[in-house]
VMD Tcl script that draws the C-alpha trace (Angstrom):
set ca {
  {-7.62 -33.88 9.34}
  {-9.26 -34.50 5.91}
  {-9.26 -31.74 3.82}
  {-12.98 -31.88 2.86}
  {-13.95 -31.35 6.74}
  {-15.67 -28.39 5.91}
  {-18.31 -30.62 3.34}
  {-21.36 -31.78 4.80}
  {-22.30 -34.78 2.71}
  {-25.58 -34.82 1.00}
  {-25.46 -38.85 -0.49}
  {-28.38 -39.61 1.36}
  {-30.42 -36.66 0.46}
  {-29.57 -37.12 -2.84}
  {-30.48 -40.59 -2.98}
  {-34.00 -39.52 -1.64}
  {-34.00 -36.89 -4.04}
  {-33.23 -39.54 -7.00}
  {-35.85 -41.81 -6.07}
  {-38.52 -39.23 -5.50}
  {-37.86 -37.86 -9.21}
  {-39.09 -41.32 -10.26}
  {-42.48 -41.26 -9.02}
  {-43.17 -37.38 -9.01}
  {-43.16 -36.08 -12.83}
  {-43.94 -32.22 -11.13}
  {-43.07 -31.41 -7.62}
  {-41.83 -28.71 -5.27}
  {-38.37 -28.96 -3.21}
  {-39.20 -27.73 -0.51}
  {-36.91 -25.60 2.06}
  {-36.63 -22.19 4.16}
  {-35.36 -19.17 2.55}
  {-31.08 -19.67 2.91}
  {-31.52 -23.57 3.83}
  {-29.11 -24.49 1.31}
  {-31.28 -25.17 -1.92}
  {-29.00 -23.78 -4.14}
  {-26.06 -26.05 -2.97}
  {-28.13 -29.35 -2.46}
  {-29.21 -29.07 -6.14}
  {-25.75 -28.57 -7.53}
  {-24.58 -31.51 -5.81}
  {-27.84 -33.37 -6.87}
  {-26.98 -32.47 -10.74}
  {-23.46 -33.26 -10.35}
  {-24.29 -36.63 -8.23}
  {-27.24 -37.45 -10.81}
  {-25.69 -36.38 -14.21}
  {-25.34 -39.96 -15.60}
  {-29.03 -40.49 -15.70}
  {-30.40 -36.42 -15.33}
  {-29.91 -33.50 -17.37}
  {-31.01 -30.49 -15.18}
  {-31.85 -27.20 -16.71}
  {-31.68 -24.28 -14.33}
  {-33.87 -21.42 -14.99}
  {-33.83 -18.01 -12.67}
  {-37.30 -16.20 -12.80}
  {-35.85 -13.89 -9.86}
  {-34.19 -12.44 -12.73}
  {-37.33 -11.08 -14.16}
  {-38.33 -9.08 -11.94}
  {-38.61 -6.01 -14.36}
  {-40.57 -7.09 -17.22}
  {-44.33 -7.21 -16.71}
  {-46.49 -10.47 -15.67}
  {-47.77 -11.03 -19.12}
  {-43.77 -11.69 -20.07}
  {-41.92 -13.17 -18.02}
  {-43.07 -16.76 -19.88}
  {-41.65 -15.21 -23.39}
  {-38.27 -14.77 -21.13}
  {-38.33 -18.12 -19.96}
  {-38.26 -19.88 -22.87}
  {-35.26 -17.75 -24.03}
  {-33.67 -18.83 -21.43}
  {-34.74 -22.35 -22.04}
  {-33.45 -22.26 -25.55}
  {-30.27 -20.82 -24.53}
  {-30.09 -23.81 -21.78}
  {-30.72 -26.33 -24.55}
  {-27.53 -24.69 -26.60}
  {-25.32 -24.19 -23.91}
  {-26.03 -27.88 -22.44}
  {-25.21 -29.57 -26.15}
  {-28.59 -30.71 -26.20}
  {-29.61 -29.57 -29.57}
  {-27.78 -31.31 -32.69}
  {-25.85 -29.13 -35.37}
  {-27.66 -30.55 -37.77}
  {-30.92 -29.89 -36.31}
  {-33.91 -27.86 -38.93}
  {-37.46 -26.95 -37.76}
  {-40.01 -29.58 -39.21}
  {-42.45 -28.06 -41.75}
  {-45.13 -28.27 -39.08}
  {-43.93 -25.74 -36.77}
  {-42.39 -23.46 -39.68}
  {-46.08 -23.27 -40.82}
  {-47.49 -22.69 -36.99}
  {-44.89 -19.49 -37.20}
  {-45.96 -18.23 -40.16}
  {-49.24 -18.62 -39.50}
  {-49.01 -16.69 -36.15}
  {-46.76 -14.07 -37.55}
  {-48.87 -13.50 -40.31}
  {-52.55 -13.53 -39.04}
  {-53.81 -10.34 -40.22}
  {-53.12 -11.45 -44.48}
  {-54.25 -14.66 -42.89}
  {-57.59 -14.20 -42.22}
  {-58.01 -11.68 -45.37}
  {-57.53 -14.82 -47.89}
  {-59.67 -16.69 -44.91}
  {-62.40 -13.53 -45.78}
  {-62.26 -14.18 -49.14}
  {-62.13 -17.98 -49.59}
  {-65.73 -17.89 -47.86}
  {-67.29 -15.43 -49.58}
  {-66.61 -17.88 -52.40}
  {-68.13 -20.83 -50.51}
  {-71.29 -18.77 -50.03}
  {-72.12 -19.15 -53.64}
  {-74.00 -21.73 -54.48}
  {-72.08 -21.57 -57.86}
  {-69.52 -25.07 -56.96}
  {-66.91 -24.15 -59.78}
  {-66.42 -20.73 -58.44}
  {-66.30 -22.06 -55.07}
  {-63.28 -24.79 -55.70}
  {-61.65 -22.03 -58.24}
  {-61.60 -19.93 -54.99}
  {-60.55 -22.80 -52.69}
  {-57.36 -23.45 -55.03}
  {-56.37 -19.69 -55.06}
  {-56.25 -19.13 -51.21}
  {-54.14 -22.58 -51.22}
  {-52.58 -21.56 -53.60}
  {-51.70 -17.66 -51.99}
  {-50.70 -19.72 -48.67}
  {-48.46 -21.85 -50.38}
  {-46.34 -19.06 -51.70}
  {-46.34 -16.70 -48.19}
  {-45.10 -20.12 -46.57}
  {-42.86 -21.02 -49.22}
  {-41.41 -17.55 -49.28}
  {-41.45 -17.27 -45.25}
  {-39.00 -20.47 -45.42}
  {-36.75 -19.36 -48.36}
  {-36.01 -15.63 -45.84}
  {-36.30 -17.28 -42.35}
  {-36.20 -20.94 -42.28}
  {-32.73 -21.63 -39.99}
  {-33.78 -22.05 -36.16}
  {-30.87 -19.49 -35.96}
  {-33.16 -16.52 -37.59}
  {-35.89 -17.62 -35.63}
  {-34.66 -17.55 -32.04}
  {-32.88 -14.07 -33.06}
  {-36.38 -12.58 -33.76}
  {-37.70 -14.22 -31.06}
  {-35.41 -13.11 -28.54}
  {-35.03 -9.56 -30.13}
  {-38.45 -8.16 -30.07}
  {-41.64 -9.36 -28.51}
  {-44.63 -8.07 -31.08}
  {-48.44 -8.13 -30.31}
  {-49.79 -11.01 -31.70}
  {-49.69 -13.07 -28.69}
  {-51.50 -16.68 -28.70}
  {-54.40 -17.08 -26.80}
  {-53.29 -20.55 -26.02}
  {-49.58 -20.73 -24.87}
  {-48.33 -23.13 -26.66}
  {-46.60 -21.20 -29.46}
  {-44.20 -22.10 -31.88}
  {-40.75 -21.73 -30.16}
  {-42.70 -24.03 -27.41}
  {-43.02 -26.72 -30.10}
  {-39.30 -25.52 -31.17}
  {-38.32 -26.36 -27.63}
  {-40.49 -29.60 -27.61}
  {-39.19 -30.97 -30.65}
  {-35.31 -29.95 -29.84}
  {-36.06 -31.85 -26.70}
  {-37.22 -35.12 -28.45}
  {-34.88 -35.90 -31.01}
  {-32.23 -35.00 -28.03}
  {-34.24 -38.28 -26.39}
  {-34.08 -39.84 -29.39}
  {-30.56 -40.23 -29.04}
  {-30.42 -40.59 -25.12}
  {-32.64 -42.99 -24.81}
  {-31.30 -43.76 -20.60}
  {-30.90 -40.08 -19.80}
  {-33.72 -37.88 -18.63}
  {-34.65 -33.65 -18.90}
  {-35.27 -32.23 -15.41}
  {-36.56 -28.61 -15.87}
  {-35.60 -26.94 -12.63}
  {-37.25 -22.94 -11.60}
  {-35.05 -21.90 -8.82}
  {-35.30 -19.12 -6.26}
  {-38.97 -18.87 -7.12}
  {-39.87 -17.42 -3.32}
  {-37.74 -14.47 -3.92}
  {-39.78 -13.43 -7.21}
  {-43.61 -11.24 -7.09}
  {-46.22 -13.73 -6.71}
  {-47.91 -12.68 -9.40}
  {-44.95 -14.16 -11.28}
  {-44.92 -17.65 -9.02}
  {-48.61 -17.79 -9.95}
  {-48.37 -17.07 -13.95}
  {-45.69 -20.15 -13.67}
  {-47.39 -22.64 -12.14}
  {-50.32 -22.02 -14.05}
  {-49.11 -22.32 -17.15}
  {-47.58 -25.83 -15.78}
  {-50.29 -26.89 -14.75}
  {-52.43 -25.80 -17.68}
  {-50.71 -27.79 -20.02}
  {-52.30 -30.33 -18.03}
  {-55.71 -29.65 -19.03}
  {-55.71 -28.87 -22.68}
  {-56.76 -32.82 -23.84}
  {-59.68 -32.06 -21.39}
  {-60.44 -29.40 -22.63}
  {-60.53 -30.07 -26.20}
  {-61.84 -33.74 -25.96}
  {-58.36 -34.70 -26.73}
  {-56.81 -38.29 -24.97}
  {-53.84 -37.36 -22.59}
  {-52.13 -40.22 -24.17}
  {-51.60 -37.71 -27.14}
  {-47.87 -37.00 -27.32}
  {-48.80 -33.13 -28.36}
  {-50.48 -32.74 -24.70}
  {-49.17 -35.92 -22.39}
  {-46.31 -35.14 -20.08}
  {-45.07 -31.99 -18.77}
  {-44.63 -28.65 -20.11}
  {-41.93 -28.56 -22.86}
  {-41.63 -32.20 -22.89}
  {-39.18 -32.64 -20.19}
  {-39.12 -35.70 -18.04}
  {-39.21 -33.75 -14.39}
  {-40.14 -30.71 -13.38}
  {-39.16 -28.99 -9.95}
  {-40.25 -25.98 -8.30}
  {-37.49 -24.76 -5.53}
  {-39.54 -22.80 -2.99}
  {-40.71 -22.83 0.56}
  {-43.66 -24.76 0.81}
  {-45.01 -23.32 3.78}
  {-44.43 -19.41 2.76}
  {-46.32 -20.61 -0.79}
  {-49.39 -21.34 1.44}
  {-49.09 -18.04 2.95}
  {-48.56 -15.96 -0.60}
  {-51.48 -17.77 -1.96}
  {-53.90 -16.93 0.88}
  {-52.67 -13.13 0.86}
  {-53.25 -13.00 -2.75}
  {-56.81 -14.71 -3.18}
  {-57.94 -14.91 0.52}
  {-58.33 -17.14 3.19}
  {-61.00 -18.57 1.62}
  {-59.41 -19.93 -1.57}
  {-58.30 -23.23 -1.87}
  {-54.64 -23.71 -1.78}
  {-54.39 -27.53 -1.94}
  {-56.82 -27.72 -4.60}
  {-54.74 -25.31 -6.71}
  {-51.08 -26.98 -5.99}
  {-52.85 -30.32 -6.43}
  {-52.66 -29.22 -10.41}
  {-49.41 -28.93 -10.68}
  {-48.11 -32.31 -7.98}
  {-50.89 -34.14 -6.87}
  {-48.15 -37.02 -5.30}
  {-46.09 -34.88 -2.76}
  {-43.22 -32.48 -2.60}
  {-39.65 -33.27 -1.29}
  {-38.61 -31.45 1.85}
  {-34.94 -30.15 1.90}
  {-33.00 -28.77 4.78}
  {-29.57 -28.07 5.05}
  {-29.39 -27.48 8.96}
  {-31.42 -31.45 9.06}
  {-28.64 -32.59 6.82}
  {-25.90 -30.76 9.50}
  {-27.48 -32.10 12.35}
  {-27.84 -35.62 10.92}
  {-24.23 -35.42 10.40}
  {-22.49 -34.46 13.21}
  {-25.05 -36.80 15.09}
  {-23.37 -39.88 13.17}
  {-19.53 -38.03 14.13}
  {-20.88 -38.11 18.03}
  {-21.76 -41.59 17.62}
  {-18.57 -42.77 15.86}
  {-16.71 -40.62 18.87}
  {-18.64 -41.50 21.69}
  {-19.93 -44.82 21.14}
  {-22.67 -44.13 21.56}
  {-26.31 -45.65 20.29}
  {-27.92 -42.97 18.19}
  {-30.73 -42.66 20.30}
  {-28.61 -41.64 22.90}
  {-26.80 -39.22 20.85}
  {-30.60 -38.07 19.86}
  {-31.18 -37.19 23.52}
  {-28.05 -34.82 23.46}
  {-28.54 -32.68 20.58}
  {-31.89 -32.46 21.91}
  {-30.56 -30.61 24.65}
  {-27.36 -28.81 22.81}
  {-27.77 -27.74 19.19}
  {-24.56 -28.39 17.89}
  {-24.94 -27.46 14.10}
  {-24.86 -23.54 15.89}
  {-21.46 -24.06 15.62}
  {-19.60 -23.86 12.49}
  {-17.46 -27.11 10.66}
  {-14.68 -25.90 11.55}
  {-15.20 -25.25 15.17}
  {-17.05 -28.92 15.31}
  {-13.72 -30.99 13.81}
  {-11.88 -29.30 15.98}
  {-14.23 -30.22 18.94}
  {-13.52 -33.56 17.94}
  {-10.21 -34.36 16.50}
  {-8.43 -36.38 19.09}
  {-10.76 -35.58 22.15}
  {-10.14 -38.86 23.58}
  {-6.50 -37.39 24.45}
  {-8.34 -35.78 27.14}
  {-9.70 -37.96 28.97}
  {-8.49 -40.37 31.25}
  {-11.35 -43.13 32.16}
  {-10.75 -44.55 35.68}
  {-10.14 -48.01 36.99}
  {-13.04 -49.62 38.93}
  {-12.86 -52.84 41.49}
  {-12.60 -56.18 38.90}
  {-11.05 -54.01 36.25}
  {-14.23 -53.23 35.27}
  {-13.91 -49.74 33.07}
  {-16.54 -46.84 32.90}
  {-17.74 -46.93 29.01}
  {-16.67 -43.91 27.24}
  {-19.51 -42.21 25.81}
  {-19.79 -39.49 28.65}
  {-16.06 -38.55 29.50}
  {-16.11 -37.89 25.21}
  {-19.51 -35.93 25.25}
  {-17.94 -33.40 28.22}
  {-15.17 -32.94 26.34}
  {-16.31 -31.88 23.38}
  {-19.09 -29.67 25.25}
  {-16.22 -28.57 26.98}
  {-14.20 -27.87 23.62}
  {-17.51 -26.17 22.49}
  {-17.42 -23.32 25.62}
  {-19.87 -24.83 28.01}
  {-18.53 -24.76 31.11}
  {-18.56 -27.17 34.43}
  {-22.12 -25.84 35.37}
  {-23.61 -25.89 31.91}
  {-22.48 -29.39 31.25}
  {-23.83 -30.86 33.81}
  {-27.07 -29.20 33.50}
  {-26.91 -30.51 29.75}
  {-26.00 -34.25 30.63}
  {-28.76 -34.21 33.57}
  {-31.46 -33.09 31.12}
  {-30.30 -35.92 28.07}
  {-30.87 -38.48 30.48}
  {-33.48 -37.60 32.24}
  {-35.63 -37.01 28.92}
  {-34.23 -40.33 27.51}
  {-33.48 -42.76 30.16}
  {-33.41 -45.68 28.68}
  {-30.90 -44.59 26.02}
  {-28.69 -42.79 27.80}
  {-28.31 -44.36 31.70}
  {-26.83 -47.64 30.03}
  {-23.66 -45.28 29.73}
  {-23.52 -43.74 33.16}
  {-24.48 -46.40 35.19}
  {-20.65 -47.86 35.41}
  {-19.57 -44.38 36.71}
  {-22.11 -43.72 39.17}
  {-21.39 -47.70 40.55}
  {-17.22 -46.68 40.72}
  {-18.25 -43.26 42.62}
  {-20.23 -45.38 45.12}
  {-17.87 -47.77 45.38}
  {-20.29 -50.53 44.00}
  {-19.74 -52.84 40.97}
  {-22.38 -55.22 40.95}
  {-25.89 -56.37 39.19}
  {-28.64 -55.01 41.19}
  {-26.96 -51.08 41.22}
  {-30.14 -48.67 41.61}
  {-30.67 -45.71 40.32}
  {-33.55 -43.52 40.54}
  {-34.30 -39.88 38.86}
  {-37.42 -38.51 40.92}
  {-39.86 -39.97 38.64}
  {-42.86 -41.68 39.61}
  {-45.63 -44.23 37.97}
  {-48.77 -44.80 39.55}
  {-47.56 -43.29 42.83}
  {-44.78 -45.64 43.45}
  {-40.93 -44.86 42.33}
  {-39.67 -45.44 38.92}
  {-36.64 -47.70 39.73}
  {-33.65 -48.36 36.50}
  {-31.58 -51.23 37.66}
  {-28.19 -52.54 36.38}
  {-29.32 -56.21 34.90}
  {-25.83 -56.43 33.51}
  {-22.54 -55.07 31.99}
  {-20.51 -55.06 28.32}
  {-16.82 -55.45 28.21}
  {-17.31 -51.64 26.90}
  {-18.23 -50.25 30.16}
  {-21.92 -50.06 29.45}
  {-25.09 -51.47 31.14}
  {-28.12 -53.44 30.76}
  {-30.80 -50.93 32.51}
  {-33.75 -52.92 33.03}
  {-36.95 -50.20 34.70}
  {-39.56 -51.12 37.26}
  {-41.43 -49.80 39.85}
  {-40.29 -50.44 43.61}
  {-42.72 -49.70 46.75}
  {-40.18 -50.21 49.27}
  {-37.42 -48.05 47.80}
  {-36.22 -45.23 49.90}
  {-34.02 -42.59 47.93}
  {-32.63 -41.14 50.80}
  {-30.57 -44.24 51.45}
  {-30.19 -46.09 48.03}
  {-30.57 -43.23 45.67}
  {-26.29 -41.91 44.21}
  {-27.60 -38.33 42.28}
  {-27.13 -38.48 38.86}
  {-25.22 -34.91 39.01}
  {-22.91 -36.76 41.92}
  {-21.79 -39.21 38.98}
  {-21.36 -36.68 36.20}
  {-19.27 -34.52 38.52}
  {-17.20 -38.05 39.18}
  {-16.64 -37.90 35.35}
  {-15.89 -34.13 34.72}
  {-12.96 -35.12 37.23}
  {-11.19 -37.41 34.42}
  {-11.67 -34.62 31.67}
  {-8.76 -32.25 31.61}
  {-9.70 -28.66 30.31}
}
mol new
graphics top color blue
foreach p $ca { graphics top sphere $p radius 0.5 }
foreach p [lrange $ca 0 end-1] q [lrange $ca 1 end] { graphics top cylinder $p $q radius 0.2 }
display resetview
């Protein structure tokens, strides 16, 4: 057998994913606790890396600092992503700008001194004195900034003190100056790769305090606000976009348990929609690993058995076959047809398949005589019209009948008269054409052939 058997695919999920990172700038994938998140998003970055960069942060590994830090944390982690990626340029320096923003905030206590003294000056009503006093705080900033980029100027210096000590002159606003680092790393990178994009990607974020989820997403979704705020267009590059200047970001969590945190932690009252709205207002992406299972063994039972997916649908409706490991479903399935032996009908007219295959494999799977027949009886009688087209043939060779007409009826009833699924006509593949009507004169007691009478009739051709 091949030796990636043991590999559900994920193409199609991925290809959902792809296209749903086009339209959704911020969103949350969305999946239980152990769903396979983890996995679908490796395969998503390794599927997608031609046109995505994805940068993988783990807040889950915060979990000892305080609330008020674990955004410091994150951006070290960011900046070490951006390194470790090859996304920032060896010949990369810190623009003027930001080396001033730095100073500025690591300096604000001489800062506002010379700001002190330059207005007492500019309370005088003496002009001279006022520009004389004007030209010396310029002048005194000058030389701090000039001196600040003469001892620290390399990026090097400045993400060691960064990452080495927090101190206590913390921004009111968050966007500080290794944000701006981080922003303007990021867009000379796109400067360069023009057709690739940045997807910024917090994972595990339902296993970390939600104090923590909440500090996150806010901070996301402030950076929305500030042009508001401050009068400012959104069209301004300093405030369009999302945080950090990436193209995408994702939030891997369960949606539903997010509701739940969120109406422990403010109330019932509080209004959850209105508060994830911030951060994606277009949808999230649902992601589970035991839909992408069942998806795929439902397209192995239809390659097997022949059978239409609908029919197939109507089966694992009944028998949840992704219980059962890879392993045990390949071998369910490699070469089941050696074990059956369909039988031989008046006009050489064969039974299809479909059926004699299914019993097998439940067979192969530990049901036993009783429970597949129980299983078989339910499929079609929840899904009639997808599923009788394949036992029709069988229960017309174990009356003894082949012929258009063949009636078959399952107890229900429409209106108060019998539900009646006739045999309109057969494929060279052993199927039927069911066509359903209702029939006032039928009597089941003479016309009726049990549908458990013709699935016994098949277990007979399945060896165990």
């Amino acid at each position: 057998m091949n030796r990636n058997r043991n590999i559900i695919p994920m193409d199609n999920a991925i290809k959902d994913f792809d296209m749903h990172l086009k339209s959704h700038p911020r969103t949350i994938l969305s999946a239980r606790f152990g769903d396979g998140k983890s996995t679908f998003l490796a395969a998503a970055e390794k599927k997608l890396k031609s046109r995505y960069v994805f940068i993988k942060i783990f807040p889950v590994n915060y979990q000892v600092v305080e609330n008020l830090d674990i955004f410091e944390l994150i951006k070290r982690d960011l900046l070490f992503q951006l390194y470790e990626k090859g996304l920032v340029d060896q010949s990369y320096e810190i623009p003027d700008e930001i080396a001033s923003f730095f100073f500025l905030q690591n300096n604000w206590k001489t800062f506002a001194e010379e700001i002190l003294k330059v207005l007492s000056y500019f309370d005088s009503s003496n002009s001279l004195k006022a520009s004389l006093g004007a030209a010396k705080f310029l002048k005194s900033i000058f030389g701090k900034y000039e001196s600040f980029k003469d001892n620290g100027g390399e990026i090097g210096n400045k993400i060691d003190r960064f990452i080495e000590s927090f101190d206590d002159h913390k921004v009111i606003y968050e966007a500080d100056p290794i944000t701006s680092i981080i922003c303007d790393i990021i867009k000379c990178w796109k400067s360069r790769n023009r057709r690739k994009k940045i997807c910024l990607v917090f994972e595990d974020m339902d296993r970390i305090d939600p104090a923590h989820i909440f500090r996150i997403l806010n901070v996301i979704s402030a950076h929305m606000d500030y042009g508001y705020k401050y009068g400012i267009s959104p069209n301004s590059y300093s405030l369009a976009g999302n945080k950090f200047s990436v193209d995408n970001i994702v939030v891997c969590l369960d949606y539903s348990n997010l509701r739940k945190i969120f109406s422990h932690f403010y109330g019932n009252d509080a209004g959850f929609d209105g508060y994830i709205n911030k951060f994606c207002d277009k949808g999230i992406f649902y992601y589970s690993l035991h839909g992408q299972v069942q998806r795929y063994y439902s397209q192995n039972l239809a390659r097997v058995t022949g059978m239409s997916s609908n029919a197939i649908y109507a089966f694992t409706e009944q028998f949840d076959f992704a219980k059962h490991t890879l392993r045990e479903f390949y071998h369910a399935l490699d070469d089941v047809e050696s074990q059956i032996t369909l039988p031989k009908g008046q006009l050489d007219v064969n039974p299809h398949k479909g059926l004699y295959v299914m019993s097998a494999i439940l067979r192969r799977l530990g049901c036993d005589e009783v429970k597949i027949i129980a299983l078989i009886t339910q499929a079609i009688k929840a899904q009639p019209n997808a599923t009788l087209a394949y036992l029709a043939t069988s229960m017309m060779l174990c009356d003894g009948v082949i012929s258009k007409g063949y009636e078959i009826s399952l107890g229900e009833k429409d209106q108060g008269f019998p539900v009646i699924y006739q045999v309109s006509d057969m494929l060279p593949d052993g199927s039927a054409f069911i066509s359903k009507h209702l029939d006032v004169n039928f009597d089941p007691q003479v016309k009726y052939s049990r549908i458990e009478t013709g699935i016994l009739y098949i277990l007979k051709y399945v060896h165990k």
